[in-house]
N, C-alpha and C positions, 0 to 999 in steps of 0.2 A: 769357539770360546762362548762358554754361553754368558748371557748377562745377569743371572745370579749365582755366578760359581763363587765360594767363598774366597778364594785365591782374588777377585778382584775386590771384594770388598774389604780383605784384608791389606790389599795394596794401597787402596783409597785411605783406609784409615792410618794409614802408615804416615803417608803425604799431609793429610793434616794434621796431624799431631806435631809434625815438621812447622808446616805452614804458621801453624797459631801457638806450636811452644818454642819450637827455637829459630821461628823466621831465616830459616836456611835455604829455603825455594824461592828463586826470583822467579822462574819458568819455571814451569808445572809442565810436561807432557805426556800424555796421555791416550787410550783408544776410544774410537764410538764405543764398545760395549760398554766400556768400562765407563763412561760418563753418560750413558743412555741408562745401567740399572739403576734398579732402585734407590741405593746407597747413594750413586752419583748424581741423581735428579736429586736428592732432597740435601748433600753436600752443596752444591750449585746454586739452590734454592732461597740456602737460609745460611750456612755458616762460611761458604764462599760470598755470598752475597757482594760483601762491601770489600773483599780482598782482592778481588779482579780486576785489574782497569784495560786487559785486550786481549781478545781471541784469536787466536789464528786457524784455520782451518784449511787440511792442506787435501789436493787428490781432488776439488771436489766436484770435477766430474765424475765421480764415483758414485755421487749422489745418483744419477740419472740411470748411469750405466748396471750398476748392482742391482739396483732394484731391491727384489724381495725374496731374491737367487739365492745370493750369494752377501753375508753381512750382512745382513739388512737391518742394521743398528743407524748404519748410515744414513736411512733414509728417514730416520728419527732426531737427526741434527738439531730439525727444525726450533724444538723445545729451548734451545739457548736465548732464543730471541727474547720467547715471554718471561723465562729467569731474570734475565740479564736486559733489560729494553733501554738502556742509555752505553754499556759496554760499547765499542769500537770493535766491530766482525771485521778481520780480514779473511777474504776467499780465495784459495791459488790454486792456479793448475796450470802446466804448461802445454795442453792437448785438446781444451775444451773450445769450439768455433763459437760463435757471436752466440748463432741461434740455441747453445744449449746454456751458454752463459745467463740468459735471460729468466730459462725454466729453472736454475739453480739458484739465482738468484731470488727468485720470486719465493722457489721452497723454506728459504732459508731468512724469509721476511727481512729481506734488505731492498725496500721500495728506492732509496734516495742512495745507492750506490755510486761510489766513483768509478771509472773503467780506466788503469791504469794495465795498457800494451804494449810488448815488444813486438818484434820481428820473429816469427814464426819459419824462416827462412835459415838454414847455418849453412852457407857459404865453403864450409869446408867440410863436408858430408861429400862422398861421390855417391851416386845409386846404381846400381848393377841388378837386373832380373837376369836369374838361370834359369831355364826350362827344364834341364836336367832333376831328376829328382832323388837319382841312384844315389846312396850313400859314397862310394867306392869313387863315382866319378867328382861329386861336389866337394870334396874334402880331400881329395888326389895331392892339390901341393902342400894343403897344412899336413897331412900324413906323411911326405914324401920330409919335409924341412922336421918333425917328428924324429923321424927315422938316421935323419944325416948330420943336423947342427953340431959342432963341438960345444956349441955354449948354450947355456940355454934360453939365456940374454936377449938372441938373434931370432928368436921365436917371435913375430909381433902378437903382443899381448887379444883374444880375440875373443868373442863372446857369441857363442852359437845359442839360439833358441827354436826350440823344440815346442810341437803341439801337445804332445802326450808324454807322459812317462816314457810307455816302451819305446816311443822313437828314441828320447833322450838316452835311454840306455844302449839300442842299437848302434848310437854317434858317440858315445862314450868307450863303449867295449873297443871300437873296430879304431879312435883315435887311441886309445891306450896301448891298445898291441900295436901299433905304430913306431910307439917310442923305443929309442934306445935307451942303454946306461945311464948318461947325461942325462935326458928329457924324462925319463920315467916320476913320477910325481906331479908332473907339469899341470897335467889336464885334470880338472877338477869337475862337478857335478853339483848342480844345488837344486832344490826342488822341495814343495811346500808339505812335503812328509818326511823330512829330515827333522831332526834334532834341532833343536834351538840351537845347540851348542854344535853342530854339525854345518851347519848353515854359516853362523856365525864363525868357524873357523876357515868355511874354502870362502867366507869373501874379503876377510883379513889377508887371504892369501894372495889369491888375485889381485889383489888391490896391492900389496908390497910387493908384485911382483915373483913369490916365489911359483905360483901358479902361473902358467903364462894363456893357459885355453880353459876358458869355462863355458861346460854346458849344461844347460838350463833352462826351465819352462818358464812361466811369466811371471811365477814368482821371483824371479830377480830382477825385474823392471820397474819396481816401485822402490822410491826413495836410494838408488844405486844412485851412488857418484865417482867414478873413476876417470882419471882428465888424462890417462895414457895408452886408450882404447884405440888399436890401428882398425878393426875389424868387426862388424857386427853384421851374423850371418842370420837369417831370418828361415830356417828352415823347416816351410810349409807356413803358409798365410797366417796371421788370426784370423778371426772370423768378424772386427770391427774396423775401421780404420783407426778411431781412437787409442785402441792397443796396439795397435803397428806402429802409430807414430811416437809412443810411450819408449815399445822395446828399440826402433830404431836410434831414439833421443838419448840411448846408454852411451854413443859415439860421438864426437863431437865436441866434447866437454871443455877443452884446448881451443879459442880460436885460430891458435897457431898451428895445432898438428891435423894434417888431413887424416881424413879417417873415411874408409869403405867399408859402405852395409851394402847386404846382398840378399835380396828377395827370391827367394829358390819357390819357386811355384810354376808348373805347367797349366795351361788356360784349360786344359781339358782335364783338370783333375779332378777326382768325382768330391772332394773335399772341399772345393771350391763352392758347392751349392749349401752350403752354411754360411759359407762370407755374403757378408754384406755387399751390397752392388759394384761400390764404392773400391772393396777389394776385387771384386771381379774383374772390375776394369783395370785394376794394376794388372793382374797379371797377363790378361788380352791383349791389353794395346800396344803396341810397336812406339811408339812416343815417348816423347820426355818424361819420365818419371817426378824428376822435379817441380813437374805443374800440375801433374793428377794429385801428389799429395799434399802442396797447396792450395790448390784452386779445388779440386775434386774432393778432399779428404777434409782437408783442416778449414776449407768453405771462406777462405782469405781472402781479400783483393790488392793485396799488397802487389804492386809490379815487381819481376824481376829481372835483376840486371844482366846483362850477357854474364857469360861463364866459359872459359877454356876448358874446367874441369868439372862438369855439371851431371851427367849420368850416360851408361851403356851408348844410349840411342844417340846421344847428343856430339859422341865422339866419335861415333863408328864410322859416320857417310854423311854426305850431304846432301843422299839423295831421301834421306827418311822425311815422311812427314814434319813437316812445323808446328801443325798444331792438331790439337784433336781431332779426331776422326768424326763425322758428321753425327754418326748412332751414337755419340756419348753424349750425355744430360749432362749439362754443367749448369749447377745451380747461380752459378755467379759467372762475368764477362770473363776470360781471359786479359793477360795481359798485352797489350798493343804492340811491345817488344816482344819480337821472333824469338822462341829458341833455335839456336843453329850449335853448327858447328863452327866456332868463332876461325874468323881468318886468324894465320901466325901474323903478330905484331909486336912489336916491345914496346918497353913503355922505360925513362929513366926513372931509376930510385933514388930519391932524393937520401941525404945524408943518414935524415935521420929516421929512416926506414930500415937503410941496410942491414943494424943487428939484428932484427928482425927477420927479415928476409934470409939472411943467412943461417939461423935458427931453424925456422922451419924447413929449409932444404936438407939440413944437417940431418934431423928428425926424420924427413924424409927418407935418405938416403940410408939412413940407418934401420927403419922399419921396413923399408919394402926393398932391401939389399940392393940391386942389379935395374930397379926399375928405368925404365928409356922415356928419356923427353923428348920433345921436339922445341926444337931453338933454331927460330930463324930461318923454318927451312929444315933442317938438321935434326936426324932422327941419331940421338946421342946416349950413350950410357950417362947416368947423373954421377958424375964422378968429380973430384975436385975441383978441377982444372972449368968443370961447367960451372958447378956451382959459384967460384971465385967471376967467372964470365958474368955469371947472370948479375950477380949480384953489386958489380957493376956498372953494369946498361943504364 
């Protein structure tokens, strides 16, 4: 979009004519270009002036990461400050580490900043690397449940992401002839050369569930919210950590429902000499997934707590390494808590946990149909009779 197309400055002018005749705008939103042109630097300037009292500005590591690539309207932010020098900037992003927070912050002339952070950490995320790369094999049981579901219900709703176009089309074409009668429709595609109105229809769908598999490049990792996501498949690296942890963060969105992302990358892939180090090392090392891309990726030092259900490496043995491999650079300590594979133990659930508990097993049981737990010792189908156990103890 460029930043003197008429279409934005006739949208601009639309907004204020709102703004100052019939005060129908409390929130105004808007894009970088379209408050970087012309029209919008001298709206901002003079006749916003005295109607603003807070900014929000969201993505913005975006700042750092675009550059002068891609948008680079974005990296023209900066100008709000000198507009606007007593307005209230807020900056968010939920992927940006210490050290870039500071270069973002500085671009965007916010010297006397607050730093208001969560946990970086979701708890209910598994991580799984496949080395497998084949289409045919990675996609085997969503093709296979494609093929056979009576409902389409039963499908866990799943989000694959693609590096290129032709991969995306290659995992679209081979899920689609997968599907039967029932599931035909299911699987949808979105990608940043669609339609507005194309785009805007397969994510109203996914999201209502009549979609139940979308596939898509990283145009659908910004600003996506959907909180009944069982599945996000990562198929073939970015080339950042900060967009891995973006597209893996489409999962998760429920603290109550677990949700599995899967980094499909072989160490030897010749695509791998674009990723950043950072990704290199996910898909090399034989280790916990969940502290390369804390500790290693998002550069935290937040501790983490044991985990029964934490990543591939972490359940398979207990004979895997514990902690990083000596050849890997970690910018920051590890945490002094092992990852393991947790001994089986119970714990009781006090009262007012159990709807809870019960909830998520339900949710459980329902997305990953047939899944086996271990209870006690006891390698179990999750079936009523468990879940009424567990939720007990």
């Amino acid at each position: 979009m460029a930043s003197e197309s008429p279409n934005i400055e006739l949208g601009l002018k639309s907004v204020l004519s709102d703004v100052f005749g019939h005060h129908s705008f409390r929130e105004v939103y808007t894009s970088s270009e379209a408050i970087t042109s012309s029209f919008g630097r001298n709206a901002l300037s003079r006749q916003l002036k005295t109607a603003i009292s807070f900014i929000a500005i969201d993505e913005v590591h975006l700042i750092e990461e675009w550059e002068s690539t891609f948008r680079p309207s974005y990296k023209e932010l900066s100008f709000i400050r000198s507009c606007l020098p007593t307005v209230p900037i807020m900056a968010l992003s939920a992927t940006a580490p210490l050290f870039l927070i500071t270069s973002v912050t500085q671009h965007l002339n916010m010297p006397d900043y607050v730093l208001v952070s969560g946990s970086l950490n979701r708890p209910n995320l598994h991580f799984s690397l496949d080395s497998s790369t084949s289409i045919s094999s990675v996609f085997h049981l969503l093709a296979s449940m494609l093929s056979s579901v009576k409902y389409s219900k039963d499908i866990p709703k799943t989000l694959i992401f693609c590096r290129s176009k032709d991969v995306l089309y290659k995992v679209y074409i081979h899920l689609v002839y997968s599907c039967n009668s029932i599931t035909r429709g299911t699987v949808g595609q979105y990608h940043a050369t669609m339609t507005l109105e194309g785009r805007s229809q397969h994510y109203g769908e996914i999201k209502c569930g009549k979609q139940r598999v979308m596939v898509a490049t990283s145009a659908f990792g910004l600003g996506v919210n959907i909180d009944d996501i069982s599945e996000v498949i990562l198929f073939g690296l970015p080339a950042s950590g900060s967009e891995l942890v973006q597209l893996a963060g489409r999962g998760g969105r429920d603290p109550l429902r677990l949700c599995l992302v899967r980094f499909v990358a072989h160490s030897q892939d010749r695509r791998l000499s674009v990723c950043n180090n950072e990704i290199v090392t996910l898909a090399s090392n034989k280790v916990c997934l969940r502290r390369i891309l804390v500790y290693k990726i998002l550069h935290s030092d937040e501790p983490l707590p044991d985990s029964d259900l934490c990543c591939s490496f972490c359940n398979a043995s207990d004979e895997r390494p514990h902690i990083f491999q000596p050849e890997v650079d970690c910018t920051l300590p590890l945490s002094p808590i092992p990852c393991r594979s947790a001994p089986l133990r119970s714990r009781r659930v006090v009262a007012g946990q159990r709807a809870a508990l019960r909830k998520a097993l339900l949710e459980l049981r329902r997305t990953a149909g047939g899944t086996r737990y271990r209870m006690r010792g006891l390698d179990s189908v999750l079936s009523m009779l468990v879940i009424d156990k567990l939720v007990k103890m």
